[in-house]
C-alpha positions in Angstrom: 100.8 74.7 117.0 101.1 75.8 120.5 97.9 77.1 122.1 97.9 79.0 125.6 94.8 78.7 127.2 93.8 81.2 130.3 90.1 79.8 132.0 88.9 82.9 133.4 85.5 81.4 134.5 82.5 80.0 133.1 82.6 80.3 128.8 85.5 83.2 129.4 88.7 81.6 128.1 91.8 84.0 126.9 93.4 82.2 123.9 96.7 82.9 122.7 97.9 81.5 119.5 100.0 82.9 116.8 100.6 86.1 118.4 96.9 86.3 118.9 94.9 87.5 121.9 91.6 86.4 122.2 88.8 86.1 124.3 86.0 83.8 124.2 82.6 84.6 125.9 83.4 87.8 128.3 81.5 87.4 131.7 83.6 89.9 134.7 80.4 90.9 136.5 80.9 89.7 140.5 78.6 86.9 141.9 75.3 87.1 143.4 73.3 88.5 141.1 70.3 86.5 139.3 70.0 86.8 135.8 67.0 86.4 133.6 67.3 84.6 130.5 63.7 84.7 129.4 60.5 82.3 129.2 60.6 82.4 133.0 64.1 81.1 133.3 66.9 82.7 135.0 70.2 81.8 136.9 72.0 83.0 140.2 76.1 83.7 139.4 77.8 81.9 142.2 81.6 82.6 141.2 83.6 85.5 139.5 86.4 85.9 137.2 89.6 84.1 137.9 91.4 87.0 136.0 90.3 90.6 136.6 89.9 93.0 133.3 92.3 95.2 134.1 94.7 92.3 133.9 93.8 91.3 131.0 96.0 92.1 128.0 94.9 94.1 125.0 92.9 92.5 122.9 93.1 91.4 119.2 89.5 89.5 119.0 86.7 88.6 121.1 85.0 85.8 120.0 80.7 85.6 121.6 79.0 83.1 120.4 75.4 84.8 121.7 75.1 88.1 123.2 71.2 87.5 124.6 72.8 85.2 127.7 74.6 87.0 131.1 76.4 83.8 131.1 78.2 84.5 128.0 77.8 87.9 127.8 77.3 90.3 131.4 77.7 93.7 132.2 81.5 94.3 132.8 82.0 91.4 129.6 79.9 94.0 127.2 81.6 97.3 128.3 85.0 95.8 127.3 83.7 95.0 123.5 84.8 98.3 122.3 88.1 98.2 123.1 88.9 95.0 121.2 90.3 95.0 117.7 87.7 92.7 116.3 84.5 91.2 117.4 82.8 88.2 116.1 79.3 86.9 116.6 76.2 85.6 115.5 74.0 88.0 112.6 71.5 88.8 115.2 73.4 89.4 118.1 75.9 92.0 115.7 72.6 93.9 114.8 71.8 94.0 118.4 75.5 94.9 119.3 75.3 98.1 116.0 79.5 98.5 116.7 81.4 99.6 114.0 84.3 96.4 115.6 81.4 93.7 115.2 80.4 91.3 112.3 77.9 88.3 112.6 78.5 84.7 111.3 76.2 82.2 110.6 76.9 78.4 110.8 79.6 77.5 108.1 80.0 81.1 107.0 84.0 82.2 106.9 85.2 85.5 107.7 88.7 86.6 107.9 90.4 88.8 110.4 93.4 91.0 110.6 95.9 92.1 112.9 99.1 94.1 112.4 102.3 92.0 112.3 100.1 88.7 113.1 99.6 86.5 110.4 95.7 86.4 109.0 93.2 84.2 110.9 90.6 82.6 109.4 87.3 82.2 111.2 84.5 79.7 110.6 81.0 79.6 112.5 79.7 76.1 113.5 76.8 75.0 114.7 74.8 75.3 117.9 71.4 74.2 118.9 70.9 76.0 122.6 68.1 73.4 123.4 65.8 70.7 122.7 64.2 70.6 119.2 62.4 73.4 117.7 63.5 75.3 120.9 65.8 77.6 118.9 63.3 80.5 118.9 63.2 80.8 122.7 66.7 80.3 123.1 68.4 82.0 120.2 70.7 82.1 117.8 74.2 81.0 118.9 77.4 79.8 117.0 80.8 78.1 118.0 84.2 78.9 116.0 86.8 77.6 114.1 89.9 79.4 114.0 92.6 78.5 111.8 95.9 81.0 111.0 97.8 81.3 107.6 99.9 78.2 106.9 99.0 76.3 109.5 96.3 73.7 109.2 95.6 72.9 113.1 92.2 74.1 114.0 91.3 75.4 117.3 87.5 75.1 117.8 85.3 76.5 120.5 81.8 74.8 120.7 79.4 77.4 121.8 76.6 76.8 123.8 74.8 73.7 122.2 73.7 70.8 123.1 75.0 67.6 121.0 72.9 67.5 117.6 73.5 66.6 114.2 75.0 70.3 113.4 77.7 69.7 116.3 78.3 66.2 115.2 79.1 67.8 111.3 82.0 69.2 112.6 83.5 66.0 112.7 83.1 65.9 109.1 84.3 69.2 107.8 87.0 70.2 110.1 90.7 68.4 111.2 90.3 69.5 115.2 93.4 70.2 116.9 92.3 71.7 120.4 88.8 71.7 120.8 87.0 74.0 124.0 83.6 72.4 124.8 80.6 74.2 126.9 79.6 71.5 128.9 77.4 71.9 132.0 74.1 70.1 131.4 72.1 73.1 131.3 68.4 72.5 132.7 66.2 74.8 134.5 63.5 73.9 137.2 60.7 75.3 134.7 61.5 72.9 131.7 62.0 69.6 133.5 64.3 67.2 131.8 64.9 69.6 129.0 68.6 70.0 128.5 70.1 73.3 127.3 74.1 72.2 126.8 76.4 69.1 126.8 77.0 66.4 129.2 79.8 65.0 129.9 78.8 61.8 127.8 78.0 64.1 124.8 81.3 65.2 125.8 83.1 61.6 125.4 80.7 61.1 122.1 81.8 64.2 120.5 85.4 63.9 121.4 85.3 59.9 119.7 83.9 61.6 116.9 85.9 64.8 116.1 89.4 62.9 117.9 90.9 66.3 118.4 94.3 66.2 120.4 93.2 67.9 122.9 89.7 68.6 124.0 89.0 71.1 127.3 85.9 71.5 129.5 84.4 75.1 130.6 81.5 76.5 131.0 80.4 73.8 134.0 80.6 76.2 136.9 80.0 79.5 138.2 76.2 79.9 137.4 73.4 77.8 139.3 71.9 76.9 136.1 74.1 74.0 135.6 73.0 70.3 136.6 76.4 68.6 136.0 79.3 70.9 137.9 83.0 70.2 137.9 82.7 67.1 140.4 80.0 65.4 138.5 82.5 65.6 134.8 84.7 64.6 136.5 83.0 61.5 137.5 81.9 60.9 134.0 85.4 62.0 132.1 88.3 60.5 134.3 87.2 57.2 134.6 86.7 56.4 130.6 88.9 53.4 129.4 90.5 53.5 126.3 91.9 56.3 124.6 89.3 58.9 125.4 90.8 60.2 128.1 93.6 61.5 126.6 91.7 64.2 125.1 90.2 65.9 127.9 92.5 68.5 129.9 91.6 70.0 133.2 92.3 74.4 133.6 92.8 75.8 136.9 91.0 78.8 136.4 93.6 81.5 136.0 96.3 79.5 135.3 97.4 80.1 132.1 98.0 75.9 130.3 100.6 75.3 127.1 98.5 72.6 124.8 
């Protein structure tokens, strides 16, 4: 299978596949403005969208793995919801969202999607742990997806916003990864210490040993001040693994559509 892949800036990617347009994640408010996330916490957006909305093409799906987040969800992301085909999120966040286009998923729960003269799609929710133990209360539901079309078994799978756990680390186990988008970042804020809120590059190399997809691609690094390991620091960590891990990881220029 041939997968385009558009990095429009932070979790926003534009994947096209099977005839399919779909976006991941939509975040098209400008920079400068600090977001609260709750608990305290909050982050400053330092970049904007590689890819305006009015350039975007029409849309078939949009794919949010948590609506309760700026990062993954802003303004200008949330007033282009309705015009999409489909929309597919977590149980909580399509109660929140009350559109007649949204359904929620919960981890390992399948729903299938539709669109006319494209073959079916199949769409799996994985699992996503926002946070340290127990922290899931404060920091919500979330879910990744696995997409997989009608007679074709490659699976393209989009992590969410999790840091690595046992759920991620199942995936590895239940699903034959083809192309695999991972939210790194090392999320931390000042208030919680330590505490990380998303993947590291290393949980990156770990999860790409484990799941050996043929391609796996970093976002959701940049953009936001929230995040403790930017694109200079993974890259540090991910270009100078030996071995065969390497292989896997593929760089986006944001805006610059990539054939995987």
């Amino acid at each position: 299978m041939t997968v385009r892949l558009t990095h429009i800036g932070g979790p926003t990617v534009l994947v096209e596949a099977h005839g399919w347009r779909i976006l991941s994640d939509p975040t098209f408010d400008p920079p400068g403005r600090r977001y609260s996330f709750g608990w305290g916490t909050s982050s400053t957006k330092t970049a904007g969208p590689a890819v305006a909305v009015a350039d975007l093409p029409p849309l078939d799906l949009v794919l949010l793995s948590h609506d309760h987040h700026a990062d993954n969800l802003d303004d200008a992301g949330r007033a282009l919801l309705p015009g999409a085909r489909s929309v597919v999120t977590t149980p909580s966040g399509a109660r929140r969202l009350t559109a007649s286009n949204v359904q929620g998923v919960a981890a390992w729960e399948t729903t299938a999607v539709s669109a006319p003269g494209l073959p079916d799609l199949t769409i799996t929710a994985t699992p996503c742990r926002h946070g340290p133990p127990l922290s899931r209360p404060i920091a919500g539901e979330v879910v990744g997806f696995a997409l997989q079309w009608v007679d074709d078994p490659a699976v393209v799978w989009i992590s969410g916003d999790t840091v690595l756990y046992d759920g991620v680390r199942e995936v590895a186990e239940r699903l034959d990864v083809d192309v695999a988008v991972l939210h790194l970042g090392s999320v931390r804020f000042g208030l919680t210490g330590p505490l990380r809120y998303s993947m590291s590059g290393r949980d990156a190399i770990e999860l790409a040993d484990l799941i050996r997809p043929r391609i796996a691609v970093p976002v959701h690094f940049e953009g936001w001040s929230h995040f403790s390991e930017q694109e200079n620091a993974l890259h540090d960590v991910l270009d100078p693994v030996s071995g065969d891990v390497p292989s896997h990881f593929r760089w986006l220029t944001r805006g610059v559509p990539l054939e995987v």
